[in-house]
VOGURO-614078 format. One line per field, with one value per residue (C-alpha): residue number from 1; chain; x, y, z. Coordinates in steps of 0.1 Angstrom, whole numbers. Layout:
residues N
num NUM_... .
cadena A_... .
east X_... .
north Y_... .
up Z_... .
END
This chain:
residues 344
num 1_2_3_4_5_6_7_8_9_10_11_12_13_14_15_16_17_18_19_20_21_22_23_24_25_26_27_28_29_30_31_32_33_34_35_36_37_38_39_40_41_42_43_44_45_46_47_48_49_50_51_52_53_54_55_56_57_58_59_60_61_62_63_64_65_66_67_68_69_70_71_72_73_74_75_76_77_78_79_80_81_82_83_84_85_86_87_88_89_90_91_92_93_94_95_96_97_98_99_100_101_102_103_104_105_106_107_108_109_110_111_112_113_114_115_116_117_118_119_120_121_122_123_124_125_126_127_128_129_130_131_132_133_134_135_136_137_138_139_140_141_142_143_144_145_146_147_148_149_150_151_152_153_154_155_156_157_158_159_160_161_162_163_164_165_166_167_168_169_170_171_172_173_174_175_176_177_178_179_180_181_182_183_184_185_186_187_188_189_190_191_192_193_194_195_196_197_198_199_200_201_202_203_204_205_206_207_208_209_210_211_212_213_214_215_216_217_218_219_220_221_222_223_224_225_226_227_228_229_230_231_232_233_234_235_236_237_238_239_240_241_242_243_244_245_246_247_248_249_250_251_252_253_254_255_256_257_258_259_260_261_262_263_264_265_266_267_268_269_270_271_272_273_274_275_276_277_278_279_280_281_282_283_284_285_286_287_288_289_290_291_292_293_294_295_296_297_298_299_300_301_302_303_304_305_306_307_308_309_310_311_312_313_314_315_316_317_318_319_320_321_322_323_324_325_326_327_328_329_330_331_332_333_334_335_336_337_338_339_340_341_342_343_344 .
cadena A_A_A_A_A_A_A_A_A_A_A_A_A_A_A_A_A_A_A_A_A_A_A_A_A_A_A_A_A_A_A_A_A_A_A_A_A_A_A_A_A_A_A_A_A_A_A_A_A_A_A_A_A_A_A_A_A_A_A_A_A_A_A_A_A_A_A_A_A_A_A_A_A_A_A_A_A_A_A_A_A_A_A_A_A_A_A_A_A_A_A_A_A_A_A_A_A_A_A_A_A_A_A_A_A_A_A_A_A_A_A_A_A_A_A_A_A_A_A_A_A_A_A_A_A_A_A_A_A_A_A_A_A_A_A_A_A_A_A_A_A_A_A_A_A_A_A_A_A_A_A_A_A_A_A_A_A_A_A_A_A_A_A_A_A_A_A_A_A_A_A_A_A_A_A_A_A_A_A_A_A_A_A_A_A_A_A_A_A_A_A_A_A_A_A_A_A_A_A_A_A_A_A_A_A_A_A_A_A_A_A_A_A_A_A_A_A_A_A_A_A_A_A_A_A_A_A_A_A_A_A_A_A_A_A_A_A_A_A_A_A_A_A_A_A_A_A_A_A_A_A_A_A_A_A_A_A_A_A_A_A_A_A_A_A_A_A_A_A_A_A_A_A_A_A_A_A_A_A_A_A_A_A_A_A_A_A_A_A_A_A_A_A_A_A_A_A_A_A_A_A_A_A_A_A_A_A_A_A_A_A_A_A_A_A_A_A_A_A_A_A_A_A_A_A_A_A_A_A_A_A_A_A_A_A_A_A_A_A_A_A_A_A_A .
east 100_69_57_35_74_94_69_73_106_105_80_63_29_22_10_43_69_45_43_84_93_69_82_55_68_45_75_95_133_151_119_121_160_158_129_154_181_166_144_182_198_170_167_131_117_81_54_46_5_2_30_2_-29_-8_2_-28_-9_-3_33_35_51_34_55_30_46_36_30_33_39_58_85_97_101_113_150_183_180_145_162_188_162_141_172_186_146_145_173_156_123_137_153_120_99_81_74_72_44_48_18_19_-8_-18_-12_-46_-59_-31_-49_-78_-46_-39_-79_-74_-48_-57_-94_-80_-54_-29_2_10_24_39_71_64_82_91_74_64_66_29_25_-14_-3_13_-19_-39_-19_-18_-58_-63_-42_-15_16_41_76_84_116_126_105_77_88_54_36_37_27_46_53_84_110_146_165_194_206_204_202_238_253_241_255_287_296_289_313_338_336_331_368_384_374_345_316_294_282_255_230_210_183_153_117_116_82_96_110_145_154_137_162_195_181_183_220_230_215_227_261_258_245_265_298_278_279_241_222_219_178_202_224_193_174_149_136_133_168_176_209_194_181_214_228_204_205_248_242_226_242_279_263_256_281_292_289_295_327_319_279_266_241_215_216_250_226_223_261_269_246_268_303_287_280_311_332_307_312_351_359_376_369_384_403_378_346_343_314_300_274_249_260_234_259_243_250_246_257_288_308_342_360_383_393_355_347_327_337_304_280_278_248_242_202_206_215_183_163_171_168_135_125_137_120_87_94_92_62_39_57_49_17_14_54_58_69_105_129_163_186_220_243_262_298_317_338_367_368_387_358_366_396_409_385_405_411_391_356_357 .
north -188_-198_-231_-247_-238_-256_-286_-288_-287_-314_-334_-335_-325_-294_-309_-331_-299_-282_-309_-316_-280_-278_-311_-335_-365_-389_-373_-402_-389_-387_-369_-343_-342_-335_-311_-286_-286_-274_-253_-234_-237_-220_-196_-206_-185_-193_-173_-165_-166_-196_-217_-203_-217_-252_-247_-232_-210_-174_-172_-146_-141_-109_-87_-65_-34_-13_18_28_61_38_20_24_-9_4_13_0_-32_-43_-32_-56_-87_-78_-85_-115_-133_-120_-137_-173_-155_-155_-191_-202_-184_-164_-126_-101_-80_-52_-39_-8_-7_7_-10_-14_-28_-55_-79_-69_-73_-108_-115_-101_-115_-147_-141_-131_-156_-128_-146_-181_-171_-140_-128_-114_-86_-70_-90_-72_-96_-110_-105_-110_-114_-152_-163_-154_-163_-196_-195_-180_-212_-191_-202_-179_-172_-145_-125_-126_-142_-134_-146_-148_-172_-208_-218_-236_-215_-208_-181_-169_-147_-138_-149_-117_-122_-142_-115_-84_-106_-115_-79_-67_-89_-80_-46_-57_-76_-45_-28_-12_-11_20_5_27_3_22_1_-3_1_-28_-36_-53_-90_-84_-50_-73_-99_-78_-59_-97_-102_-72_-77_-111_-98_-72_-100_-122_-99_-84_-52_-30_-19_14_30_61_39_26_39_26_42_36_33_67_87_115_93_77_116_125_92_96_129_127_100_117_144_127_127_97_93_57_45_24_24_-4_3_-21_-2_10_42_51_42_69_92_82_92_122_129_113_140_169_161_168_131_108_68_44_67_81_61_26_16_-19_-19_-41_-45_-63_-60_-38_-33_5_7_-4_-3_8_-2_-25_-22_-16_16_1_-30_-47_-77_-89_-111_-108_-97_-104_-139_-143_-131_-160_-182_-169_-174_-207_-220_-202_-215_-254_-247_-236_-266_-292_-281_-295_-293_-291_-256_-248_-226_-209_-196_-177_-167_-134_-126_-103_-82_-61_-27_6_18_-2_2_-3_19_46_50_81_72_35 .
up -485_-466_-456_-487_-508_-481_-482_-523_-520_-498_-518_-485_-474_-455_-421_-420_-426_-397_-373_-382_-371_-341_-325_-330_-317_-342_-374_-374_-364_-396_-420_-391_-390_-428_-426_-400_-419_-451_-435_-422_-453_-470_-445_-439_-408_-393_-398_-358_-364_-385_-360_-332_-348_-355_-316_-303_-284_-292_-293_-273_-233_-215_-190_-170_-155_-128_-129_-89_-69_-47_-66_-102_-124_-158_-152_-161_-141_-157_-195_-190_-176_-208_-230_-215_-214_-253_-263_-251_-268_-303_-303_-292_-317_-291_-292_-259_-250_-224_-208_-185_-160_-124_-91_-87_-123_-125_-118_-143_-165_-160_-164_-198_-213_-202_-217_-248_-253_-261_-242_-234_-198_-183_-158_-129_-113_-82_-58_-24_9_6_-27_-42_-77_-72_-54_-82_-111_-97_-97_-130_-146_-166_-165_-152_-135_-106_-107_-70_-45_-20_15_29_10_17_-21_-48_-74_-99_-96_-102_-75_-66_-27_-16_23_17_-6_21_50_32_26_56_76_47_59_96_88_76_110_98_132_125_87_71_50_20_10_-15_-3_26_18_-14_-12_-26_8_26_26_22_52_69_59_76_107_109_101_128_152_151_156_187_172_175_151_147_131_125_100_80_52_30_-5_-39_-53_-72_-71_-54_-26_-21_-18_6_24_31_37_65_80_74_92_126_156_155_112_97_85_55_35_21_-9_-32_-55_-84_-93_-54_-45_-71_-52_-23_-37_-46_-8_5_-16_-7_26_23_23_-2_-9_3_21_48_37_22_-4_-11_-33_-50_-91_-114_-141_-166_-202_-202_-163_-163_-130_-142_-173_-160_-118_-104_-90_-64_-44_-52_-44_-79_-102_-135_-140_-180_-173_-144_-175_-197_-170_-160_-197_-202_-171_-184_-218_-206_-183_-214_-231_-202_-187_-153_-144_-112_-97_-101_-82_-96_-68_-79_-59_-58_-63_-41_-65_-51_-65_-58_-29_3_23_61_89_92_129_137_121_140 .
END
């Protein structure tokens, strides 16, 4: 059925059935009650392109990805954000465009897409410390949402994160509790937002047990099971090794058991693991008792969030900047146990 049917059926005119299913508020209440529910029971579906020329808008949300030799964005963790903002997509009528570009021509990009009205507003994602992307989104006039934050700029703008300072710090006193002192942290790439801040939980964890931090207990890559190998490795390899890692990263922790039982050692027993768990459809973190004792926040619900928030922005030009803070659950799994007394 398309929309000149629906409106004969309804005995009403074209421009009212439009204006009834877009939300004009000039249809009184009960002609646009009347025009939903038939348009349901007849299963009536709008056309995307016509319900953008009614709109003026092009239907459309843009995620721009990154193609970088420093980080990777298109992994399990980004797959899961994508579903959870799709869902809030299709209830909205909206379609998703990806676009892959280079470090250097994202911006050129965003120019684009705004100069071609191709998308109504975009996600952002994997925002560094200082990142130049929010600065200019917010001078090209496109509405638009960040997935995480950027700790160095001062601006209003809208995001969705996870606490991830809180989370890092939590866990590490966790372990610090079970009499854990020499903890390994295996971050992501510092120079991103999201390391940056767990990297601040577990100094402030350290600190404020008076234990030191160790640079021989730290490293910092992009987040891949053979880094999180290579990364235990070397650290169960030093005279006085660490009793207990703590990863960001579910893919790298199971780089981690890998070195822990290479190394001779068993978890819980000899080594304890917490890592961070986004809660992924296709990762799953044990069937029913976690593998991993875990730092745990959903990234499929941060992606309808982040969608949602974008959604009303495009809706309510000139909204005010909003910000979305969730908070992390520490989920006991079968990885962290007492410091056995010869590693502490």
């Amino acid at each position: 059925m398309n929309l000149k049917q629906l409106a004969a059926h309804l005995n009403l005119s074209q421009t009212t059935v439009s204006r009834a299913l877009n939300g004009y508020p000039e249809v009184n209440k009960d002609t646009r009650t009347r025009v939903l529910e038939a348009a349901q029971a007849l299963n009536y579906a709008p056309n995307a392109r016509a319900k953008g020329l009614a709109t003026g808008r092009a239907m459309a949300i843009g995620h721009v990805i990154p193609s970088s030799k420093q980080h990777e964005m298109v992994n399990p963790v980004f797959g899961d954000f994508v579903a959870g903002a799709s869902e809030e997509y299709v209830k909205a009528g909206y379609d998703m465009t990806l676009s892959l570009t280079d470090d250097r021509d994202e911006e050129e990009n965003y120019r684009r897409l705004k100069a071609k009205g191709n998308v109504d507003g975009l996600i952002v994602h994997g925002p560094k410390m200082a990142d130049a992307r929010i600065p200019f989104l917010i001078g090209l006039g496109l509405p638009f949402v960040v997935h995480g934050r950027a700790s160095d700029l001062a601006q209003p703008y809208s995001w969705v994160d996870v606490n991830n300072t809180r989370a890092f710090r939590r866990a590490t006193e966790f372990l610090i509790d079970l009499g854990h002192q020499r903890i390994g942290l295996i971050n992501g790439l510092e120079f991103m937002d999201f390391a940056h801040r767990r990297r601040m939980g577990y100094d402030a964890a350290l600190a404020a047990r008076g234990l030191a931090p160790d640079p021989r207990l730290m490293a910092s890559d992009e987040m891949t099971e053979p880094y999180g190998f290579a990364a235990a490795s070397r650290m169960l390899a030093l005279d006085q090794p660490p009793s207990a890692f703590l990863v960001s990263s579910l893919i790298s922790a199971i780089g981690v058991r890998r070195a822990i039982h290479a190394a001779g050692l068993e978890m819980p027993r000899d080594v304890s693991v917490i890592t961070h768990d986004d809660d992924l459809s296709y990762l799953r973190n044990g069937p029913d008792v976690p593998v991993f004792t875990a730092t745990r926040s959903s990234v499929r619900e941060a992606g309808r969030i982040a969608a949602a928030l974008l959604l009303r922005h495009i809706a309510e030009p000139g909204r005010p900047a909003e910000q979305h803070l969730l908070e992390a659950q520490l989920i006991l799994g079968a990885s962290t146990g007492p410091a056995p007394l010869s590693r502490i």
